[in-house]
RORODO-653158 format. One record per residue (C-alpha): x, y, z; chain; residue in three letters. Coordinates in steps of 0.1 Angstrom, whole numbers, padded with zeros to 4 digits. Layout:
@u: X&v: Y&w: Z&migu: A&keba: ala;
...
//
This chain:
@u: -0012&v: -0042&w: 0028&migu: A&keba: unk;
@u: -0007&v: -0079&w: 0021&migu: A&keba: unk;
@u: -0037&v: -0106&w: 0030&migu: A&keba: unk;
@u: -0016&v: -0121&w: 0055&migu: A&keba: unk;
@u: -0016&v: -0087&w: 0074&migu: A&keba: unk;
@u: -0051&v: -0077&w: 0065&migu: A&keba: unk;
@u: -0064&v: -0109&w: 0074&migu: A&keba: unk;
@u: -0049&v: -0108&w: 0110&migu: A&keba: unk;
@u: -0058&v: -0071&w: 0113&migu: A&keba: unk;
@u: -0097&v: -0086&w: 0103&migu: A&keba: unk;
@u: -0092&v: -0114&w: 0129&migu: A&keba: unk;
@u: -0083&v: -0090&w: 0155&migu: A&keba: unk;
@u: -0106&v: -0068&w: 0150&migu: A&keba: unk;
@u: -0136&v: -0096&w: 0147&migu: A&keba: unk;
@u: -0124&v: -0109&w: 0181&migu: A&keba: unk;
@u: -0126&v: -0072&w: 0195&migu: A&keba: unk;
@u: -0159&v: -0069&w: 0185&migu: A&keba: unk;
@u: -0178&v: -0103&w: 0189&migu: A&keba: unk;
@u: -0150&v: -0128&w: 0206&migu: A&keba: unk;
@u: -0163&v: -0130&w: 0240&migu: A&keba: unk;
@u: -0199&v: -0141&w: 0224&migu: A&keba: unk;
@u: -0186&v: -0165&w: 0199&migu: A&keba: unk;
@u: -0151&v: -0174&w: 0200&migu: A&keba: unk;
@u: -0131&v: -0182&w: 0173&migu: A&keba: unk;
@u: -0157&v: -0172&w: 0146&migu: A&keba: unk;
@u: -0155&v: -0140&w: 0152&migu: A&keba: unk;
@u: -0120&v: -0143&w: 0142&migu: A&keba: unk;
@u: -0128&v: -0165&w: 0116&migu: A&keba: unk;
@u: -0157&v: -0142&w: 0096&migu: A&keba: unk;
@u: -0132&v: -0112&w: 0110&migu: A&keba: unk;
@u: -0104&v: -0127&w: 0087&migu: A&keba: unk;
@u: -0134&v: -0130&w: 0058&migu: A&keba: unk;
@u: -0140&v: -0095&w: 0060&migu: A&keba: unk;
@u: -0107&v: -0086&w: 0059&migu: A&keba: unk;
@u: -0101&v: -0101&w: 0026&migu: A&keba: unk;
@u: -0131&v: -0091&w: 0010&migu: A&keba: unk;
@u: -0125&v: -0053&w: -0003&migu: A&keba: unk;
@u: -0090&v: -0067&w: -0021&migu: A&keba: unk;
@u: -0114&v: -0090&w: -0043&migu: A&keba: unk;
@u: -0113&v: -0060&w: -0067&migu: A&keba: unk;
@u: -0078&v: -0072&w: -0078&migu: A&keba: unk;
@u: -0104&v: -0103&w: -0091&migu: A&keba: unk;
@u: -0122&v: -0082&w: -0113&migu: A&keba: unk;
@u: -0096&v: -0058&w: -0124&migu: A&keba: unk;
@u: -0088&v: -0093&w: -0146&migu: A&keba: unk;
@u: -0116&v: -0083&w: -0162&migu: A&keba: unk;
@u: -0108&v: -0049&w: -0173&migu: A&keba: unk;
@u: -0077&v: -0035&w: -0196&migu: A&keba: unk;
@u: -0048&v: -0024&w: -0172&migu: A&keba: unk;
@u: -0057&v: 0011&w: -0170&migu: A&keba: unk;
@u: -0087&v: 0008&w: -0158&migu: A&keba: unk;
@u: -0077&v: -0021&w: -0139&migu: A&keba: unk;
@u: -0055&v: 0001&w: -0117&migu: A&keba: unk;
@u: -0085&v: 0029&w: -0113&migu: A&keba: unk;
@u: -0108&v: -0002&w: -0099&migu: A&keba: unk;
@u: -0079&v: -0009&w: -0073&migu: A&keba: unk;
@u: -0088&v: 0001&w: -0041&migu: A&keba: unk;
@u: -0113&v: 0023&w: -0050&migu: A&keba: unk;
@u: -0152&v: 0013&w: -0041&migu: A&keba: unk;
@u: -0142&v: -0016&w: -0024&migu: A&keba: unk;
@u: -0119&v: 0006&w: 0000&migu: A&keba: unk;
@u: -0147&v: 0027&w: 0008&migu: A&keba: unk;
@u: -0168&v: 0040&w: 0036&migu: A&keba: unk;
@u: -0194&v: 0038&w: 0009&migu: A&keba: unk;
@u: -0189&v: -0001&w: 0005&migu: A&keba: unk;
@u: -0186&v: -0008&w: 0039&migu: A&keba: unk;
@u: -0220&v: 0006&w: 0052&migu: A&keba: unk;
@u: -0237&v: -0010&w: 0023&migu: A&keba: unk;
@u: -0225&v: -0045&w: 0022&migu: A&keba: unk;
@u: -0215&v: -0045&w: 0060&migu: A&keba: unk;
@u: -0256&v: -0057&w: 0069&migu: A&keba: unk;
@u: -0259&v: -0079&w: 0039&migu: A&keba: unk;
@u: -0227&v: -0104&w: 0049&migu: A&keba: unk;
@u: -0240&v: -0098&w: 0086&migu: A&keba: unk;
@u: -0275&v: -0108&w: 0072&migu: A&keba: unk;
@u: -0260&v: -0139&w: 0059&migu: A&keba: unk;
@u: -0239&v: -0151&w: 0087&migu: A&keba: unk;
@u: -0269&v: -0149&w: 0109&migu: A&keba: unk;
@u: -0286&v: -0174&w: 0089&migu: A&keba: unk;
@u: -0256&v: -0200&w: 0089&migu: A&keba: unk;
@u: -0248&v: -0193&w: 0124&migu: A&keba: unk;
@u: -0267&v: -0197&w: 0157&migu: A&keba: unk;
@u: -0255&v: -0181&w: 0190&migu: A&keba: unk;
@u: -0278&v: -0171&w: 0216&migu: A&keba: unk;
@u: -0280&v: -0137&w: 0224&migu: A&keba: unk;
@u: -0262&v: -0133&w: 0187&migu: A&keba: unk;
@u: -0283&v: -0114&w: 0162&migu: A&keba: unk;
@u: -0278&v: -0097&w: 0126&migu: A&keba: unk;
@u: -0272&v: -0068&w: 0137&migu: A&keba: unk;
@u: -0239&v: -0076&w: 0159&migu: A&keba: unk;
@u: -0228&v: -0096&w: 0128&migu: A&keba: unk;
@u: -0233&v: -0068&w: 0108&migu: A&keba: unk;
@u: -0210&v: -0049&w: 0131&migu: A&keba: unk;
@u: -0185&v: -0073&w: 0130&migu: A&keba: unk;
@u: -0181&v: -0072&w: 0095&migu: A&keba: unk;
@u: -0178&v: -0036&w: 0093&migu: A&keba: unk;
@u: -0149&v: -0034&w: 0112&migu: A&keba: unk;
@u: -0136&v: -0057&w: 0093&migu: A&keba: unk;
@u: -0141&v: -0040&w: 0060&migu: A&keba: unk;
@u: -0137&v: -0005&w: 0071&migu: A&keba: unk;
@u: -0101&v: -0008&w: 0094&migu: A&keba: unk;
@u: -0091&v: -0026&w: 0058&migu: A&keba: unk;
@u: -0090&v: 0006&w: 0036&migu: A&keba: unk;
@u: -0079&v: 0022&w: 0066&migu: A&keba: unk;
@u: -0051&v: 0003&w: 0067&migu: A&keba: unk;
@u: -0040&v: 0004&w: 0030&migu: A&keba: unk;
@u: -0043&v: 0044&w: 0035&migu: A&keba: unk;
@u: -0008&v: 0044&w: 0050&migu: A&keba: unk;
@u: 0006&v: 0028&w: 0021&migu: A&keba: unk;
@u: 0016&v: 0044&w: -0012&migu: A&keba: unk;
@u: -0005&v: 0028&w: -0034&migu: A&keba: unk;
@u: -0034&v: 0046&w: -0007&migu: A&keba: unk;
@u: -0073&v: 0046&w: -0006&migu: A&keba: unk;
@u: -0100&v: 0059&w: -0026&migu: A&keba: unk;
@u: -0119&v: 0059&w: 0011&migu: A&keba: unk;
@u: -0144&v: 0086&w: 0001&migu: A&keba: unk;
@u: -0155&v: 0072&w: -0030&migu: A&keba: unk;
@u: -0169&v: 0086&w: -0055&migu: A&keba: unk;
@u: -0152&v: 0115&w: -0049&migu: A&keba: unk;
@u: -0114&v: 0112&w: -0067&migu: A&keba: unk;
@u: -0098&v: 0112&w: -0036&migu: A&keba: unk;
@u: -0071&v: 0090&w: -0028&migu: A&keba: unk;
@u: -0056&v: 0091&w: 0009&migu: A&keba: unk;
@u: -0019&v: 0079&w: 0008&migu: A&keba: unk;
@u: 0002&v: 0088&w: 0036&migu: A&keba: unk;
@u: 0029&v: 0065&w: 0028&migu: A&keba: unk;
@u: 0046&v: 0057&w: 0060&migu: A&keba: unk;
@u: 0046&v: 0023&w: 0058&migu: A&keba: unk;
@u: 0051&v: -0003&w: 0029&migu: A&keba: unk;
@u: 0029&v: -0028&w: 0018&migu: A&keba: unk;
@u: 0043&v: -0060&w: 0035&migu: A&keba: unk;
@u: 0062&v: -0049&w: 0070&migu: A&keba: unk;
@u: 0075&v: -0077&w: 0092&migu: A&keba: unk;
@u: 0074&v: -0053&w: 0121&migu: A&keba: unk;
@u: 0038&v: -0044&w: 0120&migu: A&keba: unk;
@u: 0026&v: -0081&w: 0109&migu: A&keba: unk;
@u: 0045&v: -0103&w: 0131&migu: A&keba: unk;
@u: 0039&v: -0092&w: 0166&migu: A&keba: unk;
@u: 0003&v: -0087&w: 0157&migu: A&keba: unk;
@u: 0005&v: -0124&w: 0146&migu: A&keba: unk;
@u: 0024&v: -0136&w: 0173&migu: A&keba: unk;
@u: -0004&v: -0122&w: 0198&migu: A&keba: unk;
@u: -0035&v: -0129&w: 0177&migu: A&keba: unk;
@u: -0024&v: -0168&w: 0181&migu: A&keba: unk;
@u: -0020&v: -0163&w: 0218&migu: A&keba: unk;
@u: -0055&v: -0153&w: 0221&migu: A&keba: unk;
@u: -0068&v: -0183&w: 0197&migu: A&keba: unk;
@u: -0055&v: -0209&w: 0221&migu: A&keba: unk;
@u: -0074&v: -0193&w: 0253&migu: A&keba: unk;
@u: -0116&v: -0197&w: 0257&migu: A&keba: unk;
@u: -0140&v: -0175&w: 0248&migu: A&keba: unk;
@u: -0147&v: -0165&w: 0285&migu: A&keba: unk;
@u: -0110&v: -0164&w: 0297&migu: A&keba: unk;
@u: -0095&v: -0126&w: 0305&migu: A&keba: unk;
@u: -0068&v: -0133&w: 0288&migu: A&keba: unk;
@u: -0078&v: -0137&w: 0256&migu: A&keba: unk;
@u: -0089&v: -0106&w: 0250&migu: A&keba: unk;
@u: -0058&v: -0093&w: 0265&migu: A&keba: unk;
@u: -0041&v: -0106&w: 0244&migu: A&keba: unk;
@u: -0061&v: -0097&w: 0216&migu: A&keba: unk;
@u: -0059&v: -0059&w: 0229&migu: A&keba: unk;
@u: -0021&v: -0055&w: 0234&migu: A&keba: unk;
@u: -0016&v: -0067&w: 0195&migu: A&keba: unk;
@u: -0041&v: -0037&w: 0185&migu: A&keba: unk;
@u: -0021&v: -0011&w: 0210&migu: A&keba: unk;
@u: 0018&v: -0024&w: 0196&migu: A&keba: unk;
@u: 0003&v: -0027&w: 0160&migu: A&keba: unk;
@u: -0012&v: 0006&w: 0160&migu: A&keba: unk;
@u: 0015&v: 0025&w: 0180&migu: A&keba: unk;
@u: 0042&v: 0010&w: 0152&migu: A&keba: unk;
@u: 0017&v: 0022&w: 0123&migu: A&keba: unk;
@u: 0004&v: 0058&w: 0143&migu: A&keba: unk;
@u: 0033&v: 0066&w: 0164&migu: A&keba: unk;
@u: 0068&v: 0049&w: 0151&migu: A&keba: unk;
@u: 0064&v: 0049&w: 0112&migu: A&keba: unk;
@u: 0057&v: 0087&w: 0109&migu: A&keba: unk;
@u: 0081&v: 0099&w: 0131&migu: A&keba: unk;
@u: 0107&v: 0080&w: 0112&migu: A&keba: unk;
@u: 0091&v: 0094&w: 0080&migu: A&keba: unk;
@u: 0095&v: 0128&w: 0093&migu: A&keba: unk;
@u: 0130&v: 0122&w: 0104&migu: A&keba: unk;
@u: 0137&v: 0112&w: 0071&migu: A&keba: unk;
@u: 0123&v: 0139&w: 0056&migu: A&keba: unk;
@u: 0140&v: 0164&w: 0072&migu: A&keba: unk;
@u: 0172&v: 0150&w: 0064&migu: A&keba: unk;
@u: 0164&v: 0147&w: 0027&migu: A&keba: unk;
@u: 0156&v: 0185&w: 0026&migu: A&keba: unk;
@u: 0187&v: 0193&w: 0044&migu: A&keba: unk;
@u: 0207&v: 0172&w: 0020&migu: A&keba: unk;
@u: 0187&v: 0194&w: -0005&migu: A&keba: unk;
@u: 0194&v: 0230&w: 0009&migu: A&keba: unk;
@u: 0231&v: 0217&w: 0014&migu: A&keba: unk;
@u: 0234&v: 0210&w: -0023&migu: A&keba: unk;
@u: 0218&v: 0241&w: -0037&migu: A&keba: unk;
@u: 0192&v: 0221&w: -0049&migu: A&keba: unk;
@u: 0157&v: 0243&w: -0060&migu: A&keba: unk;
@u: 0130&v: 0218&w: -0061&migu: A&keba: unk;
@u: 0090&v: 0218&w: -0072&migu: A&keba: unk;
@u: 0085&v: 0194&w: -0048&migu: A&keba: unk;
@u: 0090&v: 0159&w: -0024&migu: A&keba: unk;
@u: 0075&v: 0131&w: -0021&migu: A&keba: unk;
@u: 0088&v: 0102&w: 0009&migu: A&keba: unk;
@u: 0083&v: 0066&w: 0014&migu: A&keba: unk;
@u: 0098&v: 0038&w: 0031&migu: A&keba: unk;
@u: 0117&v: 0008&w: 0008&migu: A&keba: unk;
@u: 0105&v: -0028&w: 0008&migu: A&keba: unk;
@u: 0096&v: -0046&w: 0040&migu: A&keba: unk;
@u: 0110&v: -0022&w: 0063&migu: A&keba: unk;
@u: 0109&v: 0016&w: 0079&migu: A&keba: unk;
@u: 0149&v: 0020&w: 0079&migu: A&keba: unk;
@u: 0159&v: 0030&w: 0044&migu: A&keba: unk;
@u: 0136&v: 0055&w: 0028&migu: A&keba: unk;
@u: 0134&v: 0070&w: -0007&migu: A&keba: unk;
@u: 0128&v: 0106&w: -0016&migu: A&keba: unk;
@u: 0115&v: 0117&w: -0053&migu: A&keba: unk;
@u: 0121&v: 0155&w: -0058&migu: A&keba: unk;
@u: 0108&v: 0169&w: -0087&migu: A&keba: unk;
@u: 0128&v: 0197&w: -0109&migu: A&keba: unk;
@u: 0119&v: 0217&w: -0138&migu: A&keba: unk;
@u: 0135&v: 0191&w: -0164&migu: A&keba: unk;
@u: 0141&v: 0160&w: -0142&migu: A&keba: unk;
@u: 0131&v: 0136&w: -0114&migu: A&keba: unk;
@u: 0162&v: 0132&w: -0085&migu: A&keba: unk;
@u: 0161&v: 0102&w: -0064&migu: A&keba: unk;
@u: 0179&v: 0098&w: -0032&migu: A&keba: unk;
@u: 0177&v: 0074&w: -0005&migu: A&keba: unk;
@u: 0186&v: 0075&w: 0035&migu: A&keba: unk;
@u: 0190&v: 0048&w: 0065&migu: A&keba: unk;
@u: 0187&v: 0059&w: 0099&migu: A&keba: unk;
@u: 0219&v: 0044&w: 0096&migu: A&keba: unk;
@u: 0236&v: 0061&w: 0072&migu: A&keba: unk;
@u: 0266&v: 0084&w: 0080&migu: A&keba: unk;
@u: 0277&v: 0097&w: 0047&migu: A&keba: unk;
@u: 0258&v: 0125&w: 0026&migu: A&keba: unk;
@u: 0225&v: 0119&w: 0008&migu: A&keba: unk;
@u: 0231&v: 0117&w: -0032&migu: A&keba: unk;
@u: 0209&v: 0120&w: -0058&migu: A&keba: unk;
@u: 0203&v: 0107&w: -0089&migu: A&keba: unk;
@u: 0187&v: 0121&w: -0116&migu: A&keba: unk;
@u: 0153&v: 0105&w: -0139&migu: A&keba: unk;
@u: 0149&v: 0131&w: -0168&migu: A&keba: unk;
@u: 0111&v: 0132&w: -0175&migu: A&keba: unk;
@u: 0112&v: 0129&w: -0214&migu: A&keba: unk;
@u: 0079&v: 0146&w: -0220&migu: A&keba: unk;
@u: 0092&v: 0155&w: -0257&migu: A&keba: unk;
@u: 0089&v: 0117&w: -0260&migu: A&keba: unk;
@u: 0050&v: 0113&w: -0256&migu: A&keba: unk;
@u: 0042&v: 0144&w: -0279&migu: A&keba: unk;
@u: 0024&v: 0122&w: -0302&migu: A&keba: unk;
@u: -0001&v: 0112&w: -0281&migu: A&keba: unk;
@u: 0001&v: 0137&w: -0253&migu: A&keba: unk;
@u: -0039&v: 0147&w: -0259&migu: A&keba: unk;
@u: -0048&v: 0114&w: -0258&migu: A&keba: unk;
@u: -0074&v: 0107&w: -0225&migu: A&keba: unk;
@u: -0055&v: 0074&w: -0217&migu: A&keba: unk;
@u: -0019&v: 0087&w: -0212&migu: A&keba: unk;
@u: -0044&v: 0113&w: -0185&migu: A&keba: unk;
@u: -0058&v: 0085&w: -0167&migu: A&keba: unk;
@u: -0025&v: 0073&w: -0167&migu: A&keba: unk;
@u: -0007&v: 0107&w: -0157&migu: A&keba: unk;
@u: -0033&v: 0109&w: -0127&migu: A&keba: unk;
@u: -0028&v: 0075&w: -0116&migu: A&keba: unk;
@u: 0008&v: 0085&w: -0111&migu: A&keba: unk;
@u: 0000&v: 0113&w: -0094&migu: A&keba: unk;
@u: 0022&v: 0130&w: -0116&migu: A&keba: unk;
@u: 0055&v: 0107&w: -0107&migu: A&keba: unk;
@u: 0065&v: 0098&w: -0139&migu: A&keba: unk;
@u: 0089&v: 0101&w: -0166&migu: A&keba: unk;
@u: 0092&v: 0081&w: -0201&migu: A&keba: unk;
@u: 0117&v: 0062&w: -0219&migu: A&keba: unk;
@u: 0126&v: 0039&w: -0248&migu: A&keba: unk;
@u: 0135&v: 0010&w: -0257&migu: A&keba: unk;
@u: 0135&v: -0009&w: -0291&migu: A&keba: unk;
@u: 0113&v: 0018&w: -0304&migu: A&keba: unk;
@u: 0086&v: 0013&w: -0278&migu: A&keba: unk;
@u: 0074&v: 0037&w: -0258&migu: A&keba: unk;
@u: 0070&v: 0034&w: -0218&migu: A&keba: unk;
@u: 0056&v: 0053&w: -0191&migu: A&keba: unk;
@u: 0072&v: 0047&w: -0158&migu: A&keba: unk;
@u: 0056&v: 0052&w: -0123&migu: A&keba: unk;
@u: 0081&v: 0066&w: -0100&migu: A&keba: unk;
@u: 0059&v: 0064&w: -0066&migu: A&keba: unk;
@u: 0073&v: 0029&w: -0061&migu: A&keba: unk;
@u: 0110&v: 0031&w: -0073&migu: A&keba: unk;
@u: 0137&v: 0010&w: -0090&migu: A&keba: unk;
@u: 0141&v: -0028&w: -0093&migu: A&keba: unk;
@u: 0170&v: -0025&w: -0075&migu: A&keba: unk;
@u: 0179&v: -0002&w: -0046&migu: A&keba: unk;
@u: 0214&v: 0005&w: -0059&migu: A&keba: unk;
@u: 0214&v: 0009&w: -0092&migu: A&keba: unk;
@u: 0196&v: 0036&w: -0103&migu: A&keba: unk;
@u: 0197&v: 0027&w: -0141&migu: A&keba: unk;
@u: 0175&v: 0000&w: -0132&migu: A&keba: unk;
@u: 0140&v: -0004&w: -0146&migu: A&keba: unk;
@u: 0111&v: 0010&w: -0124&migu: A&keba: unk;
@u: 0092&v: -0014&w: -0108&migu: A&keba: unk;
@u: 0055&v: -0003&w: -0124&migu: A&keba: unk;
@u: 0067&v: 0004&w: -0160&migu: A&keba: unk;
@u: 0039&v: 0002&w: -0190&migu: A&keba: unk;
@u: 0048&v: -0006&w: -0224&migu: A&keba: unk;
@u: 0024&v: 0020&w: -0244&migu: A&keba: unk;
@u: 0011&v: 0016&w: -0282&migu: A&keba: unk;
@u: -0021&v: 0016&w: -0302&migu: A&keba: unk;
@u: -0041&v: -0010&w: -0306&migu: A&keba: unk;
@u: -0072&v: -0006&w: -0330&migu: A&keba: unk;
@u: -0067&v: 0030&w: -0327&migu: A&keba: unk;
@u: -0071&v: 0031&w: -0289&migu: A&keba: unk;
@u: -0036&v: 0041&w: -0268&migu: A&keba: unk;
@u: -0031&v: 0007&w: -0245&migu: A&keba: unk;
@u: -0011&v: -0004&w: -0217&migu: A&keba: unk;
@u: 0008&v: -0033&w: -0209&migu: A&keba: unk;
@u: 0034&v: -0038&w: -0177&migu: A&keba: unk;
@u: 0063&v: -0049&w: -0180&migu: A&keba: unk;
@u: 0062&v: -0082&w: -0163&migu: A&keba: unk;
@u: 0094&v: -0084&w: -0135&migu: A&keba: unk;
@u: 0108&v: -0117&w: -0130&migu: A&keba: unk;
@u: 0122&v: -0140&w: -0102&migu: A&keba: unk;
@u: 0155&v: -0127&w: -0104&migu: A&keba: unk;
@u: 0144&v: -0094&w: -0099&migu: A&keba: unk;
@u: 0134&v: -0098&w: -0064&migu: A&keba: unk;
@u: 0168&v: -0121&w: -0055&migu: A&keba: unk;
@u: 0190&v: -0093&w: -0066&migu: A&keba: unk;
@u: 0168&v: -0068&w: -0048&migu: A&keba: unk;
@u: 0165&v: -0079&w: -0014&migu: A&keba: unk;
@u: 0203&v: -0088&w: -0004&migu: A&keba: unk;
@u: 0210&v: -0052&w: -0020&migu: A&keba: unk;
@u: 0180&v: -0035&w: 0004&migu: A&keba: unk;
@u: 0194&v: -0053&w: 0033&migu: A&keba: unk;
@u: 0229&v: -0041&w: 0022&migu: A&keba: unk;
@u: 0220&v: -0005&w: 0021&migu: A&keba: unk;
@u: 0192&v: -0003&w: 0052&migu: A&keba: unk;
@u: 0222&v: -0012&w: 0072&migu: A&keba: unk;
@u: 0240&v: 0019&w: 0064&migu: A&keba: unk;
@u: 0262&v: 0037&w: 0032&migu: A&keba: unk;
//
């Protein structure tokens, strides 16, 4: 998810744990931990992009990580803070919750969680997208509320408790009942079609639950199809065609793998001014209505002192302004 969400989901959960001891540093190093397993994004910089996308959320979204560094910051915030009654060990708690609930978190996204590191596992359940007004705000909105009463005052962590319960019945309860809504339509749009299929793959578009986007894949091609909850025409689809043929040249190299498992097998290729790209489909098109447009995680792929290398395309401002009165457009129904 987003830092703004992660770090109210830390906040929260520090308060839950610790607030009625210490106040607002529990929300405070709560918020810290909540932040701290996205610092791989730091030292992806460090890395080529390939690898730089394996490093995402993989150790630092971990049960492994949290256990291990979880007494070390508590260790450390015991020595910079002094509360009676307050020792390492309920610091130590603290920030567990605050790393752990992170990865959990992210695990509902698509990008998902390598949360049994190092096993290549990745949990993605992809029922809700990365920045969601709907889970962040209210959580926000009551968070706050608790901030402004004392440590000792019931209704603080009343507060505090009803932003857990409405966050996590909108993220356990709401989101995958939608996606399963939407999934049933999709493959009823399928049957009505005559439409064979290998296999489907759901999510919801940007910053909302509403509109969702099906990838289906077929022998030769990708289909893409969207559906609002609002929608009362047909589903269509249109087609990606996979363009293996085009990566036969390098098809055995161990890159393009990494690459292909990344995707989870989502991907197709194309060209353009005689350079090769290898699109992720997971997260979809630039722009939610034309479905020529360019995928949102594209890589430019060539050789570079012999070794296959991969660059994104970068997306520009204008990108997003034509995407989001589009997705409004089409959430509200076709």
């Amino acid at each position: 998810m987003d830092s703004l969400t992660q770090i109210v989901l830390g906040a929260a959960v520090g308060e839950a744990v610790l607030g009625r001891k210490v106040g607002n540093k529990a929300i405070l190093y709560g918020a810290i931990a909540g932040t701290i397993p996205d610092l791989d994004t730091f030292v992806g910089n460090f890395f080529d992009t390939i690898t730089a996308i394996e490093i995402h959320r993989g150790f630092t979204h971990s049960i492994a990580f949290s256990v291990i560094f979880a007494p070390i910051f508590g260790w450390i915030i015991s020595k910079i803070e002094n509360f009676e009654g307050v020792t390492w060990k309920n610091w130590s708690r603290l920030m567990f919750w605050g790393l752990f609930t992170h990865p959990l978190l992210d695990a509902h996204t698509t990008w998902g969680t390598q949360l049994f590191w190092p096993f290549d596992l990745r949990l993605a359940y992809k029922n809700i997208f990365v920045i969601d007004p709907l889970y962040t705000l209210p959580f926000l909105v009551f968070l706050i509320l608790a901030m402004r009463r004392k440590r000792t005052d019931p209704k603080r962590r009343k507060y505090n408790n009803l932003g857990l319960i409405v966050s996590s019945i909108y993220l356990l309860l709401v989101t995958p009942a939608l996606k399963f809504y939407a999934f049933q339509k999709f493959e009823t749009a399928l049957e009505s079609q005559n439409i064979s299929y290998e296999r489907m793959d759901t999510r919801p578009t940007p910053l909302n639950t509403i509109l969702w986007t099906a990838n289906i894949e077929t022998q030769d091609s990708f289909l893409i199809g969207n559906y609002s909850i609002f929608d009362t025409q047909p589903i269509s689809f249109h087609s990606a065609p996979k363009n293996y043929e085009l990566a036969n040249p390098i098809k055995e190299n161990p890159n393009l793998h990494r690459l292909i498992q990344i995707s989870e097998g989502w991907y197709t290729f194309s060209e353009e001014n005689d350079a090769l790209y290898f699109n992720d489909l997971r997260f979809g098109n630039l722009d939610i209505e034309d479905p020529d447009s360019e995928f949102i995680f594209s890589y430019k792929l060539q050789k570079e002192h012999g070794e296959l290398t991969a660059t994104e395309r970068e997306k520009e401002m204008r990108d997003a302004k034509n995407l989001l009165p589009r997705l409004w457009k089409r959430m509200l129904g076709n």
